[in-house]
Each structure stands twice: as structure tokens, then as C-alpha cells.
C-alpha positions as CSV (number, residue, x, y, z in Angstrom):
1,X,0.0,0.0,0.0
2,X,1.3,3.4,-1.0
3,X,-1.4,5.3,0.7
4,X,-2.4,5.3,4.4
5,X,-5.9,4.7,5.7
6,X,-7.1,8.0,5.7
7,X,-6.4,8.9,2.0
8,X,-7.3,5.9,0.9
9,X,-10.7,6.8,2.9
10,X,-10.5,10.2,0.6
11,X,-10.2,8.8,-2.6
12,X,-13.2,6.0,-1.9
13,X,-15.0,9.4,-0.8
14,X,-14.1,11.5,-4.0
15,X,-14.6,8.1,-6.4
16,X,-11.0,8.0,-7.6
17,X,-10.7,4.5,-5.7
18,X,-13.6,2.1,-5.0
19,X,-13.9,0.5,-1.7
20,X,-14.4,-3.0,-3.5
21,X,-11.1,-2.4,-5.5
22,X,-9.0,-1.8,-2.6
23,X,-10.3,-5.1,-0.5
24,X,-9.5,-6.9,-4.0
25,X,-5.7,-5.4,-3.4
26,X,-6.0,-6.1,0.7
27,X,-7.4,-9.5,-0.2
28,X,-4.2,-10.0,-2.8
29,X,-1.8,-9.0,0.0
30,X,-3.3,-11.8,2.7
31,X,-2.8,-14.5,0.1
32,X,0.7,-14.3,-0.2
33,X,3.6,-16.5,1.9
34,X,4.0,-13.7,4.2
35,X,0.8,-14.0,5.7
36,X,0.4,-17.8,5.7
37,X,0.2,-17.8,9.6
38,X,-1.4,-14.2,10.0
39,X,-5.0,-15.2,9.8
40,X,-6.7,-18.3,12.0
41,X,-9.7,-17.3,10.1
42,X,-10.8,-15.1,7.5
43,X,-14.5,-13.9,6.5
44,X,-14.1,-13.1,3.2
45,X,-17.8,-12.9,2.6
46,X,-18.8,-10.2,4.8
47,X,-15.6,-8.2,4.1
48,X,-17.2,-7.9,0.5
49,X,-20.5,-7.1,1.3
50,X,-19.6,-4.2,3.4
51,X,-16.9,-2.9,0.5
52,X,-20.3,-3.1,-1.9
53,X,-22.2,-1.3,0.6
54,X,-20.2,1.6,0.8
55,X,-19.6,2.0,-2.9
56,X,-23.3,1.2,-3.2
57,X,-23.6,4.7,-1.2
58,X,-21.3,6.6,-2.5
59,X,-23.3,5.8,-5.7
60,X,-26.7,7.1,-4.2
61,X,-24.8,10.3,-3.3
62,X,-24.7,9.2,0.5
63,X,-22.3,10.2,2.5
64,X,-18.9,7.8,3.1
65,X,-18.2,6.6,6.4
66,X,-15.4,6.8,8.2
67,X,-13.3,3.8,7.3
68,X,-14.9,3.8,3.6
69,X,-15.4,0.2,2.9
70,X,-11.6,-0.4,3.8
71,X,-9.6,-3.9,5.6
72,X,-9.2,-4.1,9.0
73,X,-8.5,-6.8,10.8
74,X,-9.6,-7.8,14.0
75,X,-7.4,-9.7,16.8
76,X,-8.7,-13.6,17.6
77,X,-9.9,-11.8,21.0
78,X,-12.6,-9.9,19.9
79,X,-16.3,-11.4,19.4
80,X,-17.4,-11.0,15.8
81,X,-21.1,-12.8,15.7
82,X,-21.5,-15.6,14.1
83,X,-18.0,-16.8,14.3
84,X,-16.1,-18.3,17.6
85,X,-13.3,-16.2,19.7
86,X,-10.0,-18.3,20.2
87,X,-7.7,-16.2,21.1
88,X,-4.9,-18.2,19.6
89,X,-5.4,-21.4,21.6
90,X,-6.7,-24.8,21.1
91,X,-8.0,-24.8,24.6
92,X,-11.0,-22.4,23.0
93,X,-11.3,-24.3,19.7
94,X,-14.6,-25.9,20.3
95,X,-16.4,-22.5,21.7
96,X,-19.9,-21.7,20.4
97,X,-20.0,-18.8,17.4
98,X,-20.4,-15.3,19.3
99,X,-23.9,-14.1,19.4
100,X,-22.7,-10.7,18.7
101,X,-20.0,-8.1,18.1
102,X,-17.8,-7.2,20.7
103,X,-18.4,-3.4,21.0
104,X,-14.9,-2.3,19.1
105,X,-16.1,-4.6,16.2
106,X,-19.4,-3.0,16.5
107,X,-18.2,0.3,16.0
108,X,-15.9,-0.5,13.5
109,X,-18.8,-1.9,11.6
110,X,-20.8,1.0,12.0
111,X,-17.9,3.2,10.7
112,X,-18.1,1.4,7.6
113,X,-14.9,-1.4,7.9
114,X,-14.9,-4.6,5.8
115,X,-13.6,-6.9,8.7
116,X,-11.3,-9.3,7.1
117,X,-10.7,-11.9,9.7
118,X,-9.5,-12.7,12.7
119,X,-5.2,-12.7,13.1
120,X,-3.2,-14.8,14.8
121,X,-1.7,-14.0,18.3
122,X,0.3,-15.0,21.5
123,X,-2.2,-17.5,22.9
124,X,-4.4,-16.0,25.4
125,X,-2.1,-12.7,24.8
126,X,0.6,-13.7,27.0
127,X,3.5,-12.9,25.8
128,X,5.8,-9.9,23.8
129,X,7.3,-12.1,21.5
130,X,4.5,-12.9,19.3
131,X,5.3,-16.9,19.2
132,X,2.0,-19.1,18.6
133,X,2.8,-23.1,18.6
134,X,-0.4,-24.3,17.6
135,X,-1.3,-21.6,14.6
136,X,2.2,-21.0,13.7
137,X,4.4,-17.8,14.1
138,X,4.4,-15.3,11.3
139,X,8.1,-14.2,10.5
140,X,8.3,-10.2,10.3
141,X,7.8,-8.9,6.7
142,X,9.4,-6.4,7.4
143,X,12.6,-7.5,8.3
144,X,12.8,-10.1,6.1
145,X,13.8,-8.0,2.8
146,X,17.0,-6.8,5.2
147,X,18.1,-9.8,6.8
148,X,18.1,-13.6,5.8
149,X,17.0,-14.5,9.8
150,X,13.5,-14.7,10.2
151,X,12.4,-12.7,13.1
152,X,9.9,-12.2,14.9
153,X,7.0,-10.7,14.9
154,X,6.1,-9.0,18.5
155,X,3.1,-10.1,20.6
156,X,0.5,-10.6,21.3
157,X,-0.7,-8.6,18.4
158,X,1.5,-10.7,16.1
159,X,-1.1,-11.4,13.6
160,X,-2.6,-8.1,13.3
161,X,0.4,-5.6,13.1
162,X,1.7,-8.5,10.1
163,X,-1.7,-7.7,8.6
164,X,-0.8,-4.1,8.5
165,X,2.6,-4.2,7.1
166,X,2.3,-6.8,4.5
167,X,-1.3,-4.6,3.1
168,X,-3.5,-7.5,4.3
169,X,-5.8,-4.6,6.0
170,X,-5.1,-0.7,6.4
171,X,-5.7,-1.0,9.7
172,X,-5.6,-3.9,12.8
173,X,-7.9,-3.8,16.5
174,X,-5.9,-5.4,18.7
175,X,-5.5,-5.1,22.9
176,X,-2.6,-3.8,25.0
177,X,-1.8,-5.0,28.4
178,X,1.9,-4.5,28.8
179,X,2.7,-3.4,24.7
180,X,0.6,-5.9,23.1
181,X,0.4,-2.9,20.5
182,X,3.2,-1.2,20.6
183,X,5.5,-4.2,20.2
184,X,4.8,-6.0,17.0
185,X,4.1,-2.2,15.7
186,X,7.7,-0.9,17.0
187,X,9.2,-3.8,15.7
188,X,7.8,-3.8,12.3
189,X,8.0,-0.2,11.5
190,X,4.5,0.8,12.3
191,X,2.0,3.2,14.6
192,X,0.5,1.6,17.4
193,X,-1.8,3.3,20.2
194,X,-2.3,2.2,23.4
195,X,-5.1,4.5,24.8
196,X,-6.2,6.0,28.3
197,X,-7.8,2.2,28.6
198,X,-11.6,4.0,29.8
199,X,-11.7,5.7,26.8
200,X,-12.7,2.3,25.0
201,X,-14.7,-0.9,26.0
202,X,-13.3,-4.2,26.8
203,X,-16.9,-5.6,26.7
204,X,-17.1,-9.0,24.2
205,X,-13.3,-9.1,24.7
206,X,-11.7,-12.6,26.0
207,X,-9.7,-11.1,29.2
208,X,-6.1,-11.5,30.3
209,X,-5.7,-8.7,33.2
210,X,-8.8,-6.8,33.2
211,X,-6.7,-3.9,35.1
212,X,-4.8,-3.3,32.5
213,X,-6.2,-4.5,28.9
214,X,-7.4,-1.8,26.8
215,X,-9.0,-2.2,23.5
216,X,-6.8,-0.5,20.7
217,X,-5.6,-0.6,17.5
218,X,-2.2,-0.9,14.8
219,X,-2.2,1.7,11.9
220,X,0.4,2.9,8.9
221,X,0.5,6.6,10.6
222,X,-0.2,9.3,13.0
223,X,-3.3,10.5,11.7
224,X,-4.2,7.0,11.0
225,X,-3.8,6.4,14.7
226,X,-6.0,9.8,15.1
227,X,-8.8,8.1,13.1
228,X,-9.2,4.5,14.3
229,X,-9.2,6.1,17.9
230,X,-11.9,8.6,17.3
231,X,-14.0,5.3,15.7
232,X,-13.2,3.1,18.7
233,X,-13.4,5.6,21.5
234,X,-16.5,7.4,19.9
235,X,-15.3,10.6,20.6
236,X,-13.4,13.7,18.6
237,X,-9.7,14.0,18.9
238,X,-9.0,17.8,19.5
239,X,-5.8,18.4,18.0
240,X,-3.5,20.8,19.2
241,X,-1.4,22.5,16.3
242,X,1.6,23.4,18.3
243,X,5.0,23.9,16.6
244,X,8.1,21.7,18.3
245,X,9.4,24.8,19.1
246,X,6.6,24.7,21.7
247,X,6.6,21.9,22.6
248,X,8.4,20.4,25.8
249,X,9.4,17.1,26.0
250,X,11.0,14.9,29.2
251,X,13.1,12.1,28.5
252,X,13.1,9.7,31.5
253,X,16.4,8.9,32.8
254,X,17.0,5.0,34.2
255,X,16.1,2.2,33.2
256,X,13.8,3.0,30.7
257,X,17.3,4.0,28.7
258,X,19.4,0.5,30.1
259,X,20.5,-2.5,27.5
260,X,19.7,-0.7,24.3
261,X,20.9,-2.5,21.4
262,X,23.2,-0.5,19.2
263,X,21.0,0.1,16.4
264,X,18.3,1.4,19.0
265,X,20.5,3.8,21.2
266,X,21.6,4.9,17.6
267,X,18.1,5.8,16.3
268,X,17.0,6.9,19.5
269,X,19.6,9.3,20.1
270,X,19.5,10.7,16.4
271,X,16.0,11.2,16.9
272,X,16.4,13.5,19.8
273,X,18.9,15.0,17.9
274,X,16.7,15.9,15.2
275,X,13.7,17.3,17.4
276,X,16.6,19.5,19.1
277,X,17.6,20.8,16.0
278,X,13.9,21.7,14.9
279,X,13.2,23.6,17.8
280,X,11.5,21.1,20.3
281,X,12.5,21.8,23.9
282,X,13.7,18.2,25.7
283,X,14.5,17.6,28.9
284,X,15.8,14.7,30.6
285,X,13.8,14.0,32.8
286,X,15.0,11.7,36.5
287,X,11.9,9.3,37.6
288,X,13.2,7.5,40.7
289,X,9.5,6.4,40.4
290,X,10.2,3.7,37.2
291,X,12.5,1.5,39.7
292,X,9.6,0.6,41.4
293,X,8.0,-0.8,38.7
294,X,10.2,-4.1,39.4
295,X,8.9,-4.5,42.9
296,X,5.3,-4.0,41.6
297,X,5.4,-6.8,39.3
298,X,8.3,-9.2,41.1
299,X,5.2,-12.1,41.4
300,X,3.7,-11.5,38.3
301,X,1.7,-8.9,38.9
302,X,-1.8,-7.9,38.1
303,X,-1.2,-10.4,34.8
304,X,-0.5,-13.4,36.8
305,X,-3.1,-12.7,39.6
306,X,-6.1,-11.9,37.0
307,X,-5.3,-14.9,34.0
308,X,-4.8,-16.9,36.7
309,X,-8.5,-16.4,38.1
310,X,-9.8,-17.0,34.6
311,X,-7.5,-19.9,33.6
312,X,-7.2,-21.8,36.5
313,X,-10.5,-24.0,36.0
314,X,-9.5,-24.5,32.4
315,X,-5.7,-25.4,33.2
316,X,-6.6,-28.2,35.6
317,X,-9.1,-29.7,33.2
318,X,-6.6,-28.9,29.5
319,X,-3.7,-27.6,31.0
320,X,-1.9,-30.2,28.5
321,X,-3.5,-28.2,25.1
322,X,-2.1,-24.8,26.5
323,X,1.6,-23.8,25.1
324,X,3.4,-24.3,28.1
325,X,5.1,-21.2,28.1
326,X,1.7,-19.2,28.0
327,X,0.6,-21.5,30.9
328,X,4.1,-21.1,33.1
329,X,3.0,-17.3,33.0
330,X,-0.4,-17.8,34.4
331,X,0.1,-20.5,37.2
332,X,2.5,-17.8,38.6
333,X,-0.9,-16.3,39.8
334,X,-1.5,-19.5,42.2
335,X,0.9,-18.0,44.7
336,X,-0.7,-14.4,44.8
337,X,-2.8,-14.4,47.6
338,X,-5.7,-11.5,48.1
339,X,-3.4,-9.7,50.7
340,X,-0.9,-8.8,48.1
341,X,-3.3,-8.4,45.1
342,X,-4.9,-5.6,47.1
343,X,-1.6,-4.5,48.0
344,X,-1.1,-4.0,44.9
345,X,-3.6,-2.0,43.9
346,X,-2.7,0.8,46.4
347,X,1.2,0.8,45.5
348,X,-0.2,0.9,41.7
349,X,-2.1,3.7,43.1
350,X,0.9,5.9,44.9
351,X,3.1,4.6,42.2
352,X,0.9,6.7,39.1
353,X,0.2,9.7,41.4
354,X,3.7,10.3,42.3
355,X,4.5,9.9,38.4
356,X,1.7,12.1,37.8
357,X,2.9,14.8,39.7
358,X,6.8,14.5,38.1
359,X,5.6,14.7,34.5
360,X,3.5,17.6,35.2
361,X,4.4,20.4,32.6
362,X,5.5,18.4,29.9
363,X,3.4,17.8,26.4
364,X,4.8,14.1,26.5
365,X,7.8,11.8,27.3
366,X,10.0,9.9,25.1
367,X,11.5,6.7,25.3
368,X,12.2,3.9,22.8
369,X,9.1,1.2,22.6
370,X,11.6,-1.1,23.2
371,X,15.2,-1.6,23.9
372,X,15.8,-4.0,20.7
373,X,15.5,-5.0,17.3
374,X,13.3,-7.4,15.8
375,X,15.4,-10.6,17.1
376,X,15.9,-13.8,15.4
377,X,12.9,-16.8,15.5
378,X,14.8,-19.9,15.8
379,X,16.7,-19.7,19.1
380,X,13.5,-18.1,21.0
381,X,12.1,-21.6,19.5
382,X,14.7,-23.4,20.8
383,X,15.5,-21.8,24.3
384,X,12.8,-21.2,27.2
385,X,15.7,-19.1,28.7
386,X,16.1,-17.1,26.1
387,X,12.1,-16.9,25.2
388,X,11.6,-15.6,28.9
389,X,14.6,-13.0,29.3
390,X,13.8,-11.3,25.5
391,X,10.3,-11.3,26.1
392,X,10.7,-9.3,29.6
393,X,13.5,-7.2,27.7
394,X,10.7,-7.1,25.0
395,X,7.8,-5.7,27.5
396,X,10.0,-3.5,29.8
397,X,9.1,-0.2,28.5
398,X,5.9,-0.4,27.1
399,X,4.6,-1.6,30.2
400,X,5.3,1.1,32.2
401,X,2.6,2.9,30.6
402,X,-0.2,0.2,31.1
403,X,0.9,0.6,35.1
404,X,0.7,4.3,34.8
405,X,-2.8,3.5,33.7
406,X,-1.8,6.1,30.8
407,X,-1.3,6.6,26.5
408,X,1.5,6.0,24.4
409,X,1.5,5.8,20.7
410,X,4.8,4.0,19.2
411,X,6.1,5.6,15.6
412,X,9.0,4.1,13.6
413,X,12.0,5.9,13.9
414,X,14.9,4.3,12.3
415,X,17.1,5.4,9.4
416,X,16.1,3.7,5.8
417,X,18.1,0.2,5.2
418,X,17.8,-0.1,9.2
419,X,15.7,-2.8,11.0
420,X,12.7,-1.0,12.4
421,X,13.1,1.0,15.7
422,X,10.3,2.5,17.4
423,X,10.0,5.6,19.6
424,X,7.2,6.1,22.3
425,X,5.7,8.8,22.5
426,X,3.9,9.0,26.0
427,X,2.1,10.2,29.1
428,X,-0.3,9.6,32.4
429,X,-3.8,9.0,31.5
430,X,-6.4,11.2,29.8
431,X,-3.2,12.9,28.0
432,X,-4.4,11.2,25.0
433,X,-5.0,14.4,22.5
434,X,-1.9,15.6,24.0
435,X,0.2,12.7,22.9
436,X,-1.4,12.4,19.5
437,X,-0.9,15.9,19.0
438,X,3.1,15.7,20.0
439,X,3.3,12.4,17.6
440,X,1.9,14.1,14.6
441,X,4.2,16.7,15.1
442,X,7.5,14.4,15.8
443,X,6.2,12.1,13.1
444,X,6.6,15.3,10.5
445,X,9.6,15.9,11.9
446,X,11.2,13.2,11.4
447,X,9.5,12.8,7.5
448,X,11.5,16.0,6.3
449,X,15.0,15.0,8.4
């Protein structure tokens, strides 16, 4: 895809591209190699219908909706009626058909989507890495035309950033507990938002830490990012066109910045370079605050405690069809006992008004998504030592963020011929216009460096 979804959207609107001709491309995209493991199941059917409905009203003069007929995919978490919610596992294969649409398909559907199936994921969206043993893992696209490795993907929202990249769909819903978004997006080159997580419904979506899932989505840009969250939050964005040279930025100091990989620390560093030398006013920023985020989670956190509540019926009766790194994860939740769940709770609570209070006075902070490239497949196959260090390397950052009970939008910020990097652009909750606003205006930024 050359364009992004929202001029796409325009030229469905203004007739110079038909909603039905762009699924035919999207549907092109999903049938090659690439995607072979993106999809666990597609619905082709429906996707056309609502293409032909949308060109059926432009035709009658009507007014074009929002997503204009276009792909999106939906993660194998959210309820789409008439077909059955997996997410990812075998444990889930014999579920009835949902008897309706989860409320973010619902309002994708109403904003005029052609919903293209349902991608492949981390089962039960445990895990950073994006690694699926019973579906298969999708290699990253984009990696592949720089390096002869597969990699991976990211997770949990393997399947639907893969969508995204390879043209499968111009846009992917997906769910973020601890970067399930901005992951696979960072590490493919992509947008992802994670969202103030009351700002969009979790309701007829499959659960892994109710505390901290929030219903989001994977895009090609900024203002694509802009667009699905208006449709999926029901609400208007209000945009704040500030110039960088107004803008003022922290950059947390700690561990936020430790183990970068050299290509990372490279892009990252460059990166603030640039938005120094364009006017934008950063400031490193120190936030003791981040070091307890260790202590917070040492047992697993609210992750373990929550899946654990949900799974632990379903372990003791199929524990032996879970992947068993998925279920090590969860049955870390058996040793949490109320006492420290609640405990946790109130340090989560001192923990984001203390951050709160530090990041007061800044438009957003600015970290990188995560501290490394895309790394190779085969040996996090191979190695449960090496799965579980990369993916906790993998989730550091972003998770920070789902604790602060706040927004963060990733954007790709590496050099061309590099493997994808991407910077996170954040803040505490309800600082979501204020985020997108600062994105849109790094993201130009960085398009005219």
C-alpha cells in the first residue's frame, strides 16, 4: 500500500478509488507467503459485502463513512457474531459462534470497515514475542527484505500488526496490556496506540488482566492512529497544532534507557537530535519512580493474579493443550494471595500519582518502545531461557505505561536500510490528544529530516 488509511478513505470518498477495488488489493496482500500464519480465520464474505455497501452509497450520493469500505483486521480476542473467539489457543477451539459483536467490532462496523478476519496471536495474549505453537508464528515482513533471519513478529498482536505491514488490512484492532500494540508495531515499523484504557470498552473481549487491557488498534501513521481512535473511542480527537518549538518534552532517565541494542540507542539518540535541532525543547527528565515498577510486578503482577483467576479452571481440566510457556505465565498467579493483590492495587495507586505529579508540565515523554531490534525466531524456539529474558526485555518499556494506567502511541523511527526501531511517544492517562498531537508533530519531523 502506498497510501495510508485516511487517504485511501479520501479517494473511496471522491470516487478515484472504489472501496471494493482496494479489498480486492488487501485481499491479494493476505494471500501471499507472508501471511500464511497471519490469519486463523478469514471472512471473506462479509468483508465484500460491506466494501459493496459503501460504494453502493457513495453511488446514491450518501455520505462515506469513516473507514470507507476499507480492511481491518480484528485480533482472535474480539467477538465477531457468528463466528467463535479463540484467542490463539486450542484450549477455545470448540467454543460456540459469538452471538454478537464485541463493542470495538461494532463500532468498526458501523464506521463502515470490511472486517477481514480474525489474526493470529500470542495465545491468550501472554507474551511480547508474538510466538503461537499451535497456529504457527508469522516471521516479520518487514525484516525479512534486510536480513536472511526470520524474526519475529512482536506479541501478542503478532497477527494483526503483520496484517498491516504486508497490506492484508489498512488497519488492525488489537489489545494492550503490557505493549501488546506497541511491540509488534515498533518492531515492524508501524504506529501503534495504546489509549487512556476507559476511553474504549473491553466488553465482548476474552480477558487476560482486566486492570490493564485496553482495546486498541495498529495503523500505517499518525493520523491514521488519530482516526481509528476517534471510531473506537467514539469521541473527537482535539488536536493541538503546536509547533516543536513549543513543545516540551522529558526524556526519562534510568532504566527505561538501560541494554539498548546499538542500532536502537543509535536511532533513539538521532532522533532526539533531530527534534533539538527543529526547535522542540527536551528535557531529561529523572523518575526514581520507574525503579519501582520491578517491585510492583516481582510475582507476576496484576497479569498473573487476573489470568490466573480466569484460567485456572481450564488449566486443571486442558492444562496439556495450552503452550506451556503461555501457561508457566499464568500459574505464577497461584501463589498471589488476596493480601498482596490488594496490596497491589494501592502501590499501583501511589506509584501513578507520584508519576503524575513528576511529568506535570510536559506535552509528553520519550522513550524507545523497546530496547531491541526485531530478534531472530529460531533460538526463541529453541531456548525457554532465552524466550523468557527477550520477552521481559521485549515488555519493559511499554509496560510502564499500562501501570501508569496512561497513553503511548509508538512511531517508527529508524534510518532507511535499518531494521525498524520504534519511539514512544507518552504520558499519564487522559493525555491522549496531548500525545497524538506531539506524535503528529515528531512524526513530521522526522518525514522531512
Amino acid at each position: 500500500m502506498t497510501l495510508d488509511l485516511c487517504a485511501a478513505a479520501s479517494a473511496v470518498a471522491t470516487g478515484q478509488l472504489t472501496a471494493q477495488d482496494a479489498l480486492r488489493q488487501a485481499q491479494a496482500a493476505a494471500a501471499l507467503p507472508a501471511n500464511r500464519h497471519t490469519f486463523i480465520r478469514r471472512f471473506e464474505a462479509q468483508a465484500e459485502a460491506a466494501a459493496a455497501a459503501v460504494d453502493a452509497l457513495r453511488a446514491a450520493g450518501g455520505p462515506v463513512p469513516p473507514l470507507a469500505g476499507l480492511a481491518v483486521s480484528v485480533k482472535d480476542l474480539f467477538n465477531m457474531a457468528g463466528a467463535a473467539t479463540t484467542a490463539g489457543s486450542l484450549v477455545l477451539a470448540d467454543t460456540a459462534p459469538a452471538r454478537q459483536d464485541s463493542a470495538m467490532v461494532a463500532r468498526l462496523r458501523a464506521a463502515g470497515a470490511a472486517l477481514v478476519g480474525h489474526t493470529n496471536m500470542t495465545e491468550f495474549a501472554f507474551s511480547g514475542v508474538g510466538i503461537n505453537p499451535h497456529h504457527g508464528t508469522p516471521a516479520n515482513p518487514v525484516t525479512a527484505p534486510l536480513d536472511p533471519l526470520a524474526r519475529v513478529p512482536g506479541g501478542s498482536s503478532s497477527g494483526a500488526a503483520v496484517s498491516v505491514a504486508t497490506g492484508a488490512a489498512w488497519a488492525a484492532l488489537g489489545s494492550d496490556t503490557g505493549g501488546s500494540i506497541r511491540i509488534p508495531a515498533a518492531l515492524q515499523g508501524l504506529v501503534g496506540f495504546k489509549n487512556t484504557q476507559a476511553l474504549t470498552s473491553n466488553e465482548g473481549c476474552l480477558p487476560l488482566s482486566p486492570t490493564l487491557d485496553t482495546s486498541c488498534a495498529i495503523t500505517l501513521t499518525v493520523r491514521d492512529a488519530v482516526r481509528l481512535h476517534e471510531v473506537l473511542a467514539a469521541r473527537t480527537v482535539r488536536l493541538v497544532n503546536r509547533p516543536l518549538s513549543a513543545t516540551r518534552l522529558g526524556v526519562p532517565q534510568g532504566s527505561l534507557l538501560e541494554a539498548l541494542e546499538p542500532t536502537v540507542a543509535a536511532a533513539f539518540e538521532r532522533t532526539l537530535r533531530r527534534l533539538r535541532d527543529q526547535g522542540a525543547q527536551l528535557v531529561d527528565l529523572p523518575l526514581p519512580s520507574l525503579e519501582e515498577l520491578t517491585r510492583l510486578q516481582a510475582n507476576g503482577g496484576f497479569a498473573a493474579a487476573e489470568s490466573w483467576a480466569w484460567h485456572r479452571e481450564r488449566l486443571l481440566r486442558d492444562g496439556h493443550r495450552y503452550d506451556p510457556r503461555v501457561a508457566t505465565r499464568i500459574r505464577r498467579g497461584e501463589a498471589i494471595s488476596a493480601a498482596d493483590y490488594l496490596d497491589l492495587h494501592a502501590a499501583r495507586r501511589a506509584w501513578i500519582a507520584e508519576a503524575g505529579r513528576a511529568m506535570a508540565g510536559f506535552h509528553a515523554m520519550l522513550s524507545p518502545t523497546v530496547p531491541m531490534v526485531a530478534p531472530p525466531l529460531q533460538p526463541l524456539l529453541d531456548s525457554d531461557d532465552h524466550f523468557f529474558r527477550t520477552n521481559a526485555l521485549l515488555l519493559r518499556n511499554p509496560s510502564v505505561v499500562n501501570l501508569l494506567d496512561g497513553c503511548a502511541l509508538s512511531l517508527p523511527c529508524h534510518a532507511e536500510g535499518e531494521l525498524p526501531v520504534g519511539l514512544m511517544v507518552w504520558h499519564a492517562g487522559h493525555h491522549d490528544d496531548e500525545v497524538l498531537s506531539s506524535a503528529l508533530a515528531i512524526e513530521a519531523a522526522l518525514e522531512e529530516a
